[in-house]
N, C-alpha and C positions, 0 to 999 in steps of 0.2 A: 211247734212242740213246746218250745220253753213259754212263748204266751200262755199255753193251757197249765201248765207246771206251776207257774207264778199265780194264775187264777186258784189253784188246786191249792198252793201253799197258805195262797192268802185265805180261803173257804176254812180250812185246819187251824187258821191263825187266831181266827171268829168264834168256831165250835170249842179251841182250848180256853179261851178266854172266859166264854159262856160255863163252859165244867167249870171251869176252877171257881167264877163265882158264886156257886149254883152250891158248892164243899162249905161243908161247917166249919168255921171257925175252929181250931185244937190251940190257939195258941195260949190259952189260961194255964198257968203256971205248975199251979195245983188241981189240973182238971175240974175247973169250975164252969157251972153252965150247963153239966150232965146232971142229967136226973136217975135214981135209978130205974126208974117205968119206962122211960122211953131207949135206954139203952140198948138192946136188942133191936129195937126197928132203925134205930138212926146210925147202929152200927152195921147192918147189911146194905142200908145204904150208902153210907161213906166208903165201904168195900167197894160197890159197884162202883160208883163214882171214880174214888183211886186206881181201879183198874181202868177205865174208859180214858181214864185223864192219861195214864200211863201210853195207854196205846194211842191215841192222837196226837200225844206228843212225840214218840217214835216215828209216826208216819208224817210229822211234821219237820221233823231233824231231816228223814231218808230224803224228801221232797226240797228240802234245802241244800242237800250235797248234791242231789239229783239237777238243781239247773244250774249249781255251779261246775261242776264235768261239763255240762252242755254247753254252759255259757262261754267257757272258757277254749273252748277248739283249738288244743293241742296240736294237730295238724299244720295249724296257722304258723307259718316263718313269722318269728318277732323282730322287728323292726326296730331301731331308737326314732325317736325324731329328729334327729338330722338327719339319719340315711335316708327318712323318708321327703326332706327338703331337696337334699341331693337331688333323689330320683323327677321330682318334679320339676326343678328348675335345677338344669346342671349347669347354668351359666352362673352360680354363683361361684364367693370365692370359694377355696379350698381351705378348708382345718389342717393346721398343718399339727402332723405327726408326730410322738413324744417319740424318743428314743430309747 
């Protein structure tokens, strides 16, 4: 399940990348680079755009929270590594205790 999560995040990681390059430029100071003719057409599509861009990066965050829960198996007793030297080799010495 998280294999397929991590492949699904990383397909989302591809497709936001590809939108966002795909988005016109805004960043002229004084709005320079708009023409008024083509206003209207390059503005429903930067709408669409913006909103597409919006929602795969939502389903890219949810997909990242999604396989750290998974990954993370709260279930799981945590351990230090020492206890877990202990458990393996109990003939070692003993850490002695703070008071």
């Amino acid at each position: 399940m998280e294999s397929l999560l991590i492949f699904v995040n990383i397909v989302l990681a591809v497709i936001l990348v590809i939108i966002i390059l795909l988005q016109r430029s805004e960043g002229g100071a004084l709005g320079l680079g708009v023409s008024q003719d083509n206003f209207t057409s390059a503005r429903s599509v930067g709408t669409f755009l913006t909103k597409l861009t919006s929602i795969v990066a939502t389903l890219f965050i949810i997909c990242s929270i999604a396989i750290v829960a998974i990954s993370r198996d709260e279930f799981r007793e945590t351990q230090s590594v020492l206890e877990k030297q202990e458990e393996e080799n109990p003939n070692l010495p003993q850490i002695p205790q703070s008071k």
